[in-house]
N, C-alpha and C positions, 0 to 999 in steps of 0.2 A: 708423082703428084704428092703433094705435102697435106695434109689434113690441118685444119687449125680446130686448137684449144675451144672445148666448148666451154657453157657456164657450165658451174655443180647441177644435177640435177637434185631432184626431193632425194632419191634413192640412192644418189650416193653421199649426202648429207646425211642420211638417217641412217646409212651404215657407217659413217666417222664416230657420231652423234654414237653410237650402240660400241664400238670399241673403246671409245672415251671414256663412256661411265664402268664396263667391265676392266679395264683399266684403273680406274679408281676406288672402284671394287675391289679387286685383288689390294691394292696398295692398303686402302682402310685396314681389310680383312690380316693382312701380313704385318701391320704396324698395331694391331692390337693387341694388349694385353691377354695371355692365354686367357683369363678368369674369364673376361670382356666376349671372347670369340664367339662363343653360342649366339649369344644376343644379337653383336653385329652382323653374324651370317643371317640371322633371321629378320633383321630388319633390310642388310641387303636383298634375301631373297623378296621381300613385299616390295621392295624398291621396281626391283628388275620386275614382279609380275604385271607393278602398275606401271608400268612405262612398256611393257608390252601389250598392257591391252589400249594403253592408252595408240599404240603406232598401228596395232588391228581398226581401232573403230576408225580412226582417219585413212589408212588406207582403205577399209571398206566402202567408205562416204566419198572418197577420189575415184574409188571404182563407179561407185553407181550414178556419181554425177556424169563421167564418161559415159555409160553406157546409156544413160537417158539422155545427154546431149547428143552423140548419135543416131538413135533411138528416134528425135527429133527432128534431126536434118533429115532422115530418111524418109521420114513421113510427109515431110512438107516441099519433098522434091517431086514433082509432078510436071507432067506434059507443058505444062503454061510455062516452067525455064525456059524450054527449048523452042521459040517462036523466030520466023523472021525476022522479027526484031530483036532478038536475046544480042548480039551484036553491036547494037546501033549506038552509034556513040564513045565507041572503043578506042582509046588514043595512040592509035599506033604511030603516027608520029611520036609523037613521045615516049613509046615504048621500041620502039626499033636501035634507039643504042644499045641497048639492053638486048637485042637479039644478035648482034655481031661479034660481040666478045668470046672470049674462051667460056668453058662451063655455064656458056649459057640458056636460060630455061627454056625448053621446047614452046612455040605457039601456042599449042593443046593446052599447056597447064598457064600460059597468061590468059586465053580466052577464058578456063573452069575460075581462076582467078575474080575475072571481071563478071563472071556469071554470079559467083559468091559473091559481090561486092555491091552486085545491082540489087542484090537480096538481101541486105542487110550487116553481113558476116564485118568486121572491123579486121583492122591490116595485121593485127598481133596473131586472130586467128588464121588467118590466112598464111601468113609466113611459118607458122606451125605445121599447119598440116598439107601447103603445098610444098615445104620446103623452098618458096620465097626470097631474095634478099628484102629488106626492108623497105630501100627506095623506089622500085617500081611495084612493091603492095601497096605502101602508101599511095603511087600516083594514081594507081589502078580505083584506089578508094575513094580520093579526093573527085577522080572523074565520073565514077558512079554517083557519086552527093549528087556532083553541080547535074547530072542526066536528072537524077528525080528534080530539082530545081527546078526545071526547065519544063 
Protein backbone atom coordinates (compact mmCIF):
# COMPACT_ATOMS: atom_id res chain seq x y z
CA UNK A 1 0.00 0.00 0.00
CA UNK A 2 1.53 3.40 -1.07
CA UNK A 3 0.65 6.46 1.26
CA UNK A 4 0.43 9.75 -0.47
CA UNK A 5 1.95 13.04 0.28
CA UNK A 6 0.12 15.05 2.61
CA UNK A 7 -0.09 19.03 2.88
CA UNK A 8 2.56 20.84 5.43
CA UNK A 9 0.86 20.84 8.53
CA UNK A 10 1.18 24.04 11.15
CA UNK A 11 3.79 21.87 13.12
CA UNK A 12 5.98 21.06 10.62
CA UNK A 13 6.01 24.63 9.18
CA UNK A 14 6.80 26.03 12.40
CA UNK A 15 9.48 23.71 12.81
CA UNK A 16 11.19 24.79 9.20
CA UNK A 17 10.07 28.28 10.22
CA UNK A 18 12.35 27.74 13.81
CA UNK A 19 15.56 26.02 11.81
CA UNK A 20 15.49 28.93 9.21
CA UNK A 21 15.80 31.60 11.62
CA UNK A 22 18.45 29.53 13.91
CA UNK A 23 20.06 29.23 10.82
CA UNK A 24 20.33 32.67 10.17
CA UNK A 25 21.22 33.09 13.42
CA UNK A 26 24.26 31.36 13.50
CA UNK A 27 25.22 32.90 10.13
CA UNK A 28 24.60 36.63 11.39
CA UNK A 29 26.36 35.69 14.66
CA UNK A 30 29.44 33.99 12.57
CA UNK A 31 29.69 36.95 9.90
CA UNK A 32 29.99 39.38 12.54
CA UNK A 33 32.59 41.43 13.60
CA UNK A 34 34.36 40.19 16.87
CA UNK A 35 33.59 43.95 18.50
CA UNK A 36 29.88 43.58 17.10
CA UNK A 37 29.38 39.86 18.74
CA UNK A 38 27.96 40.69 22.22
CA UNK A 39 25.33 42.98 20.75
CA UNK A 40 24.15 40.75 18.01
CA UNK A 41 24.03 37.74 20.35
CA UNK A 42 21.95 39.82 22.40
CA UNK A 43 19.78 41.01 20.16
CA UNK A 44 19.48 37.47 18.60
CA UNK A 45 18.71 36.16 21.90
CA UNK A 46 15.37 38.94 22.24
CA UNK A 47 14.79 37.74 18.68
CA UNK A 48 14.40 33.99 19.40
CA UNK A 49 12.65 34.85 22.91
CA UNK A 50 9.96 36.73 21.05
CA UNK A 51 9.28 34.50 18.43
CA UNK A 52 9.07 31.91 21.06
CA UNK A 53 6.58 33.32 23.05
CA UNK A 54 5.07 34.63 20.12
CA UNK A 55 4.62 30.42 18.76
CA UNK A 56 3.56 29.61 22.93
CA UNK A 57 0.49 32.13 22.89
CA UNK A 58 -0.74 30.60 19.32
CA UNK A 59 -0.31 27.30 20.01
CA UNK A 60 -1.95 27.91 23.47
CA UNK A 61 -5.07 29.75 21.57
CA UNK A 62 -5.08 26.44 18.74
CA UNK A 63 -5.13 24.35 21.84
CA UNK A 64 -8.01 25.93 23.55
CA UNK A 65 -9.96 26.60 20.57
CA UNK A 66 -9.85 22.70 20.06
CA UNK A 67 -10.76 21.79 23.22
CA UNK A 68 -13.74 24.17 23.38
CA UNK A 69 -14.90 23.17 19.98
CA UNK A 70 -14.88 19.66 21.30
CA UNK A 71 -16.02 20.66 24.46
CA UNK A 72 -19.08 21.84 22.28
CA UNK A 73 -19.95 18.98 20.00
CA UNK A 74 -20.00 16.90 23.20
CA UNK A 75 -22.32 18.91 24.83
CA UNK A 76 -24.81 19.32 22.19
CA UNK A 77 -24.82 15.62 21.20
CA UNK A 78 -27.87 14.40 22.92
CA UNK A 79 -30.62 11.61 22.61
CA UNK A 80 -32.67 13.79 19.79
CA UNK A 81 -29.42 12.76 16.98
CA UNK A 82 -30.29 9.43 17.36
CA UNK A 83 -34.25 9.20 16.25
CA UNK A 84 -36.09 7.10 13.70
CA UNK A 85 -35.72 9.57 11.59
CA UNK A 86 -31.80 10.52 12.03
CA UNK A 87 -31.66 8.48 8.72
CA UNK A 88 -34.17 9.79 6.49
CA UNK A 89 -33.17 11.05 3.61
CA UNK A 90 -29.52 9.59 3.31
CA UNK A 91 -28.46 9.17 -0.33
CA UNK A 92 -27.42 6.04 -0.68
CA UNK A 93 -27.81 5.80 -4.18
CA UNK A 94 -25.34 8.19 -4.52
CA UNK A 95 -23.19 7.11 -1.99
CA UNK A 96 -23.09 3.41 -2.95
CA UNK A 97 -20.16 3.99 -5.62
CA UNK A 98 -18.31 5.26 -3.00
CA UNK A 99 -18.85 1.98 -0.96
CA UNK A 100 -17.47 -0.56 -3.63
CA UNK A 101 -14.10 0.49 -4.20
CA UNK A 102 -10.90 -0.42 -2.70
CA UNK A 103 -10.21 1.57 0.90
CA UNK A 104 -13.44 2.26 1.05
CA UNK A 105 -15.25 4.10 4.08
CA UNK A 106 -17.15 1.69 6.18
CA UNK A 107 -21.24 2.61 6.33
CA UNK A 108 -20.85 3.42 10.07
CA UNK A 109 -18.64 6.42 9.43
CA UNK A 110 -21.03 7.70 6.13
CA UNK A 111 -24.05 7.42 8.36
CA UNK A 112 -22.00 9.58 11.67
CA UNK A 113 -21.02 11.56 8.33
CA UNK A 114 -24.57 12.45 7.41
CA UNK A 115 -25.53 12.66 11.15
CA UNK A 116 -22.90 15.66 11.44
CA UNK A 117 -24.06 17.14 8.27
CA UNK A 118 -27.90 17.07 9.28
CA UNK A 119 -26.59 19.11 12.26
CA UNK A 120 -24.77 21.58 10.89
CA UNK A 121 -21.02 20.42 10.65
CA UNK A 122 -19.77 21.74 6.79
CA UNK A 123 -17.63 19.07 4.62
CA UNK A 124 -13.98 20.51 5.52
CA UNK A 125 -14.95 19.61 9.10
CA UNK A 126 -16.14 16.47 8.29
CA UNK A 127 -13.39 15.12 6.11
CA UNK A 128 -10.99 16.17 8.92
CA UNK A 129 -12.06 14.42 11.47
CA UNK A 130 -13.91 11.41 9.80
CA UNK A 131 -11.11 10.97 7.53
CA UNK A 132 -13.43 11.69 4.43
CA UNK A 133 -12.57 11.94 0.77
CA UNK A 134 -14.06 15.23 -0.20
CA UNK A 135 -16.56 14.22 -2.80
CA UNK A 136 -18.79 12.12 -0.91
CA UNK A 137 -18.66 14.82 2.24
CA UNK A 138 -19.48 17.10 0.06
CA UNK A 139 -22.55 15.06 -1.41
CA UNK A 140 -23.32 13.97 2.10
CA UNK A 141 -23.56 17.99 2.92
CA UNK A 142 -25.36 19.14 -0.09
CA UNK A 143 -28.09 16.30 0.86
CA UNK A 144 -28.35 17.39 4.26
CA UNK A 145 -29.04 21.27 2.94
CA UNK A 146 -31.66 20.26 0.44
CA UNK A 147 -33.30 17.57 3.74
CA UNK A 148 -33.62 20.93 6.08
CA UNK A 149 -35.09 22.52 2.66
CA UNK A 150 -37.72 20.37 2.48
Amino acid sequence: MRTLPHAPTGEGVALLGVLTLVMLEVTALATAPARDRPIVSGALMGAGTAAFMLVAAVWHAHRDAARQAHRRLHETVDDSWFTARTLEGFPMEAVRPYLLGRDAPSLNRLYTAWILATHGEDAPWIERHLDLPAGITHLLVDAARQRQRH
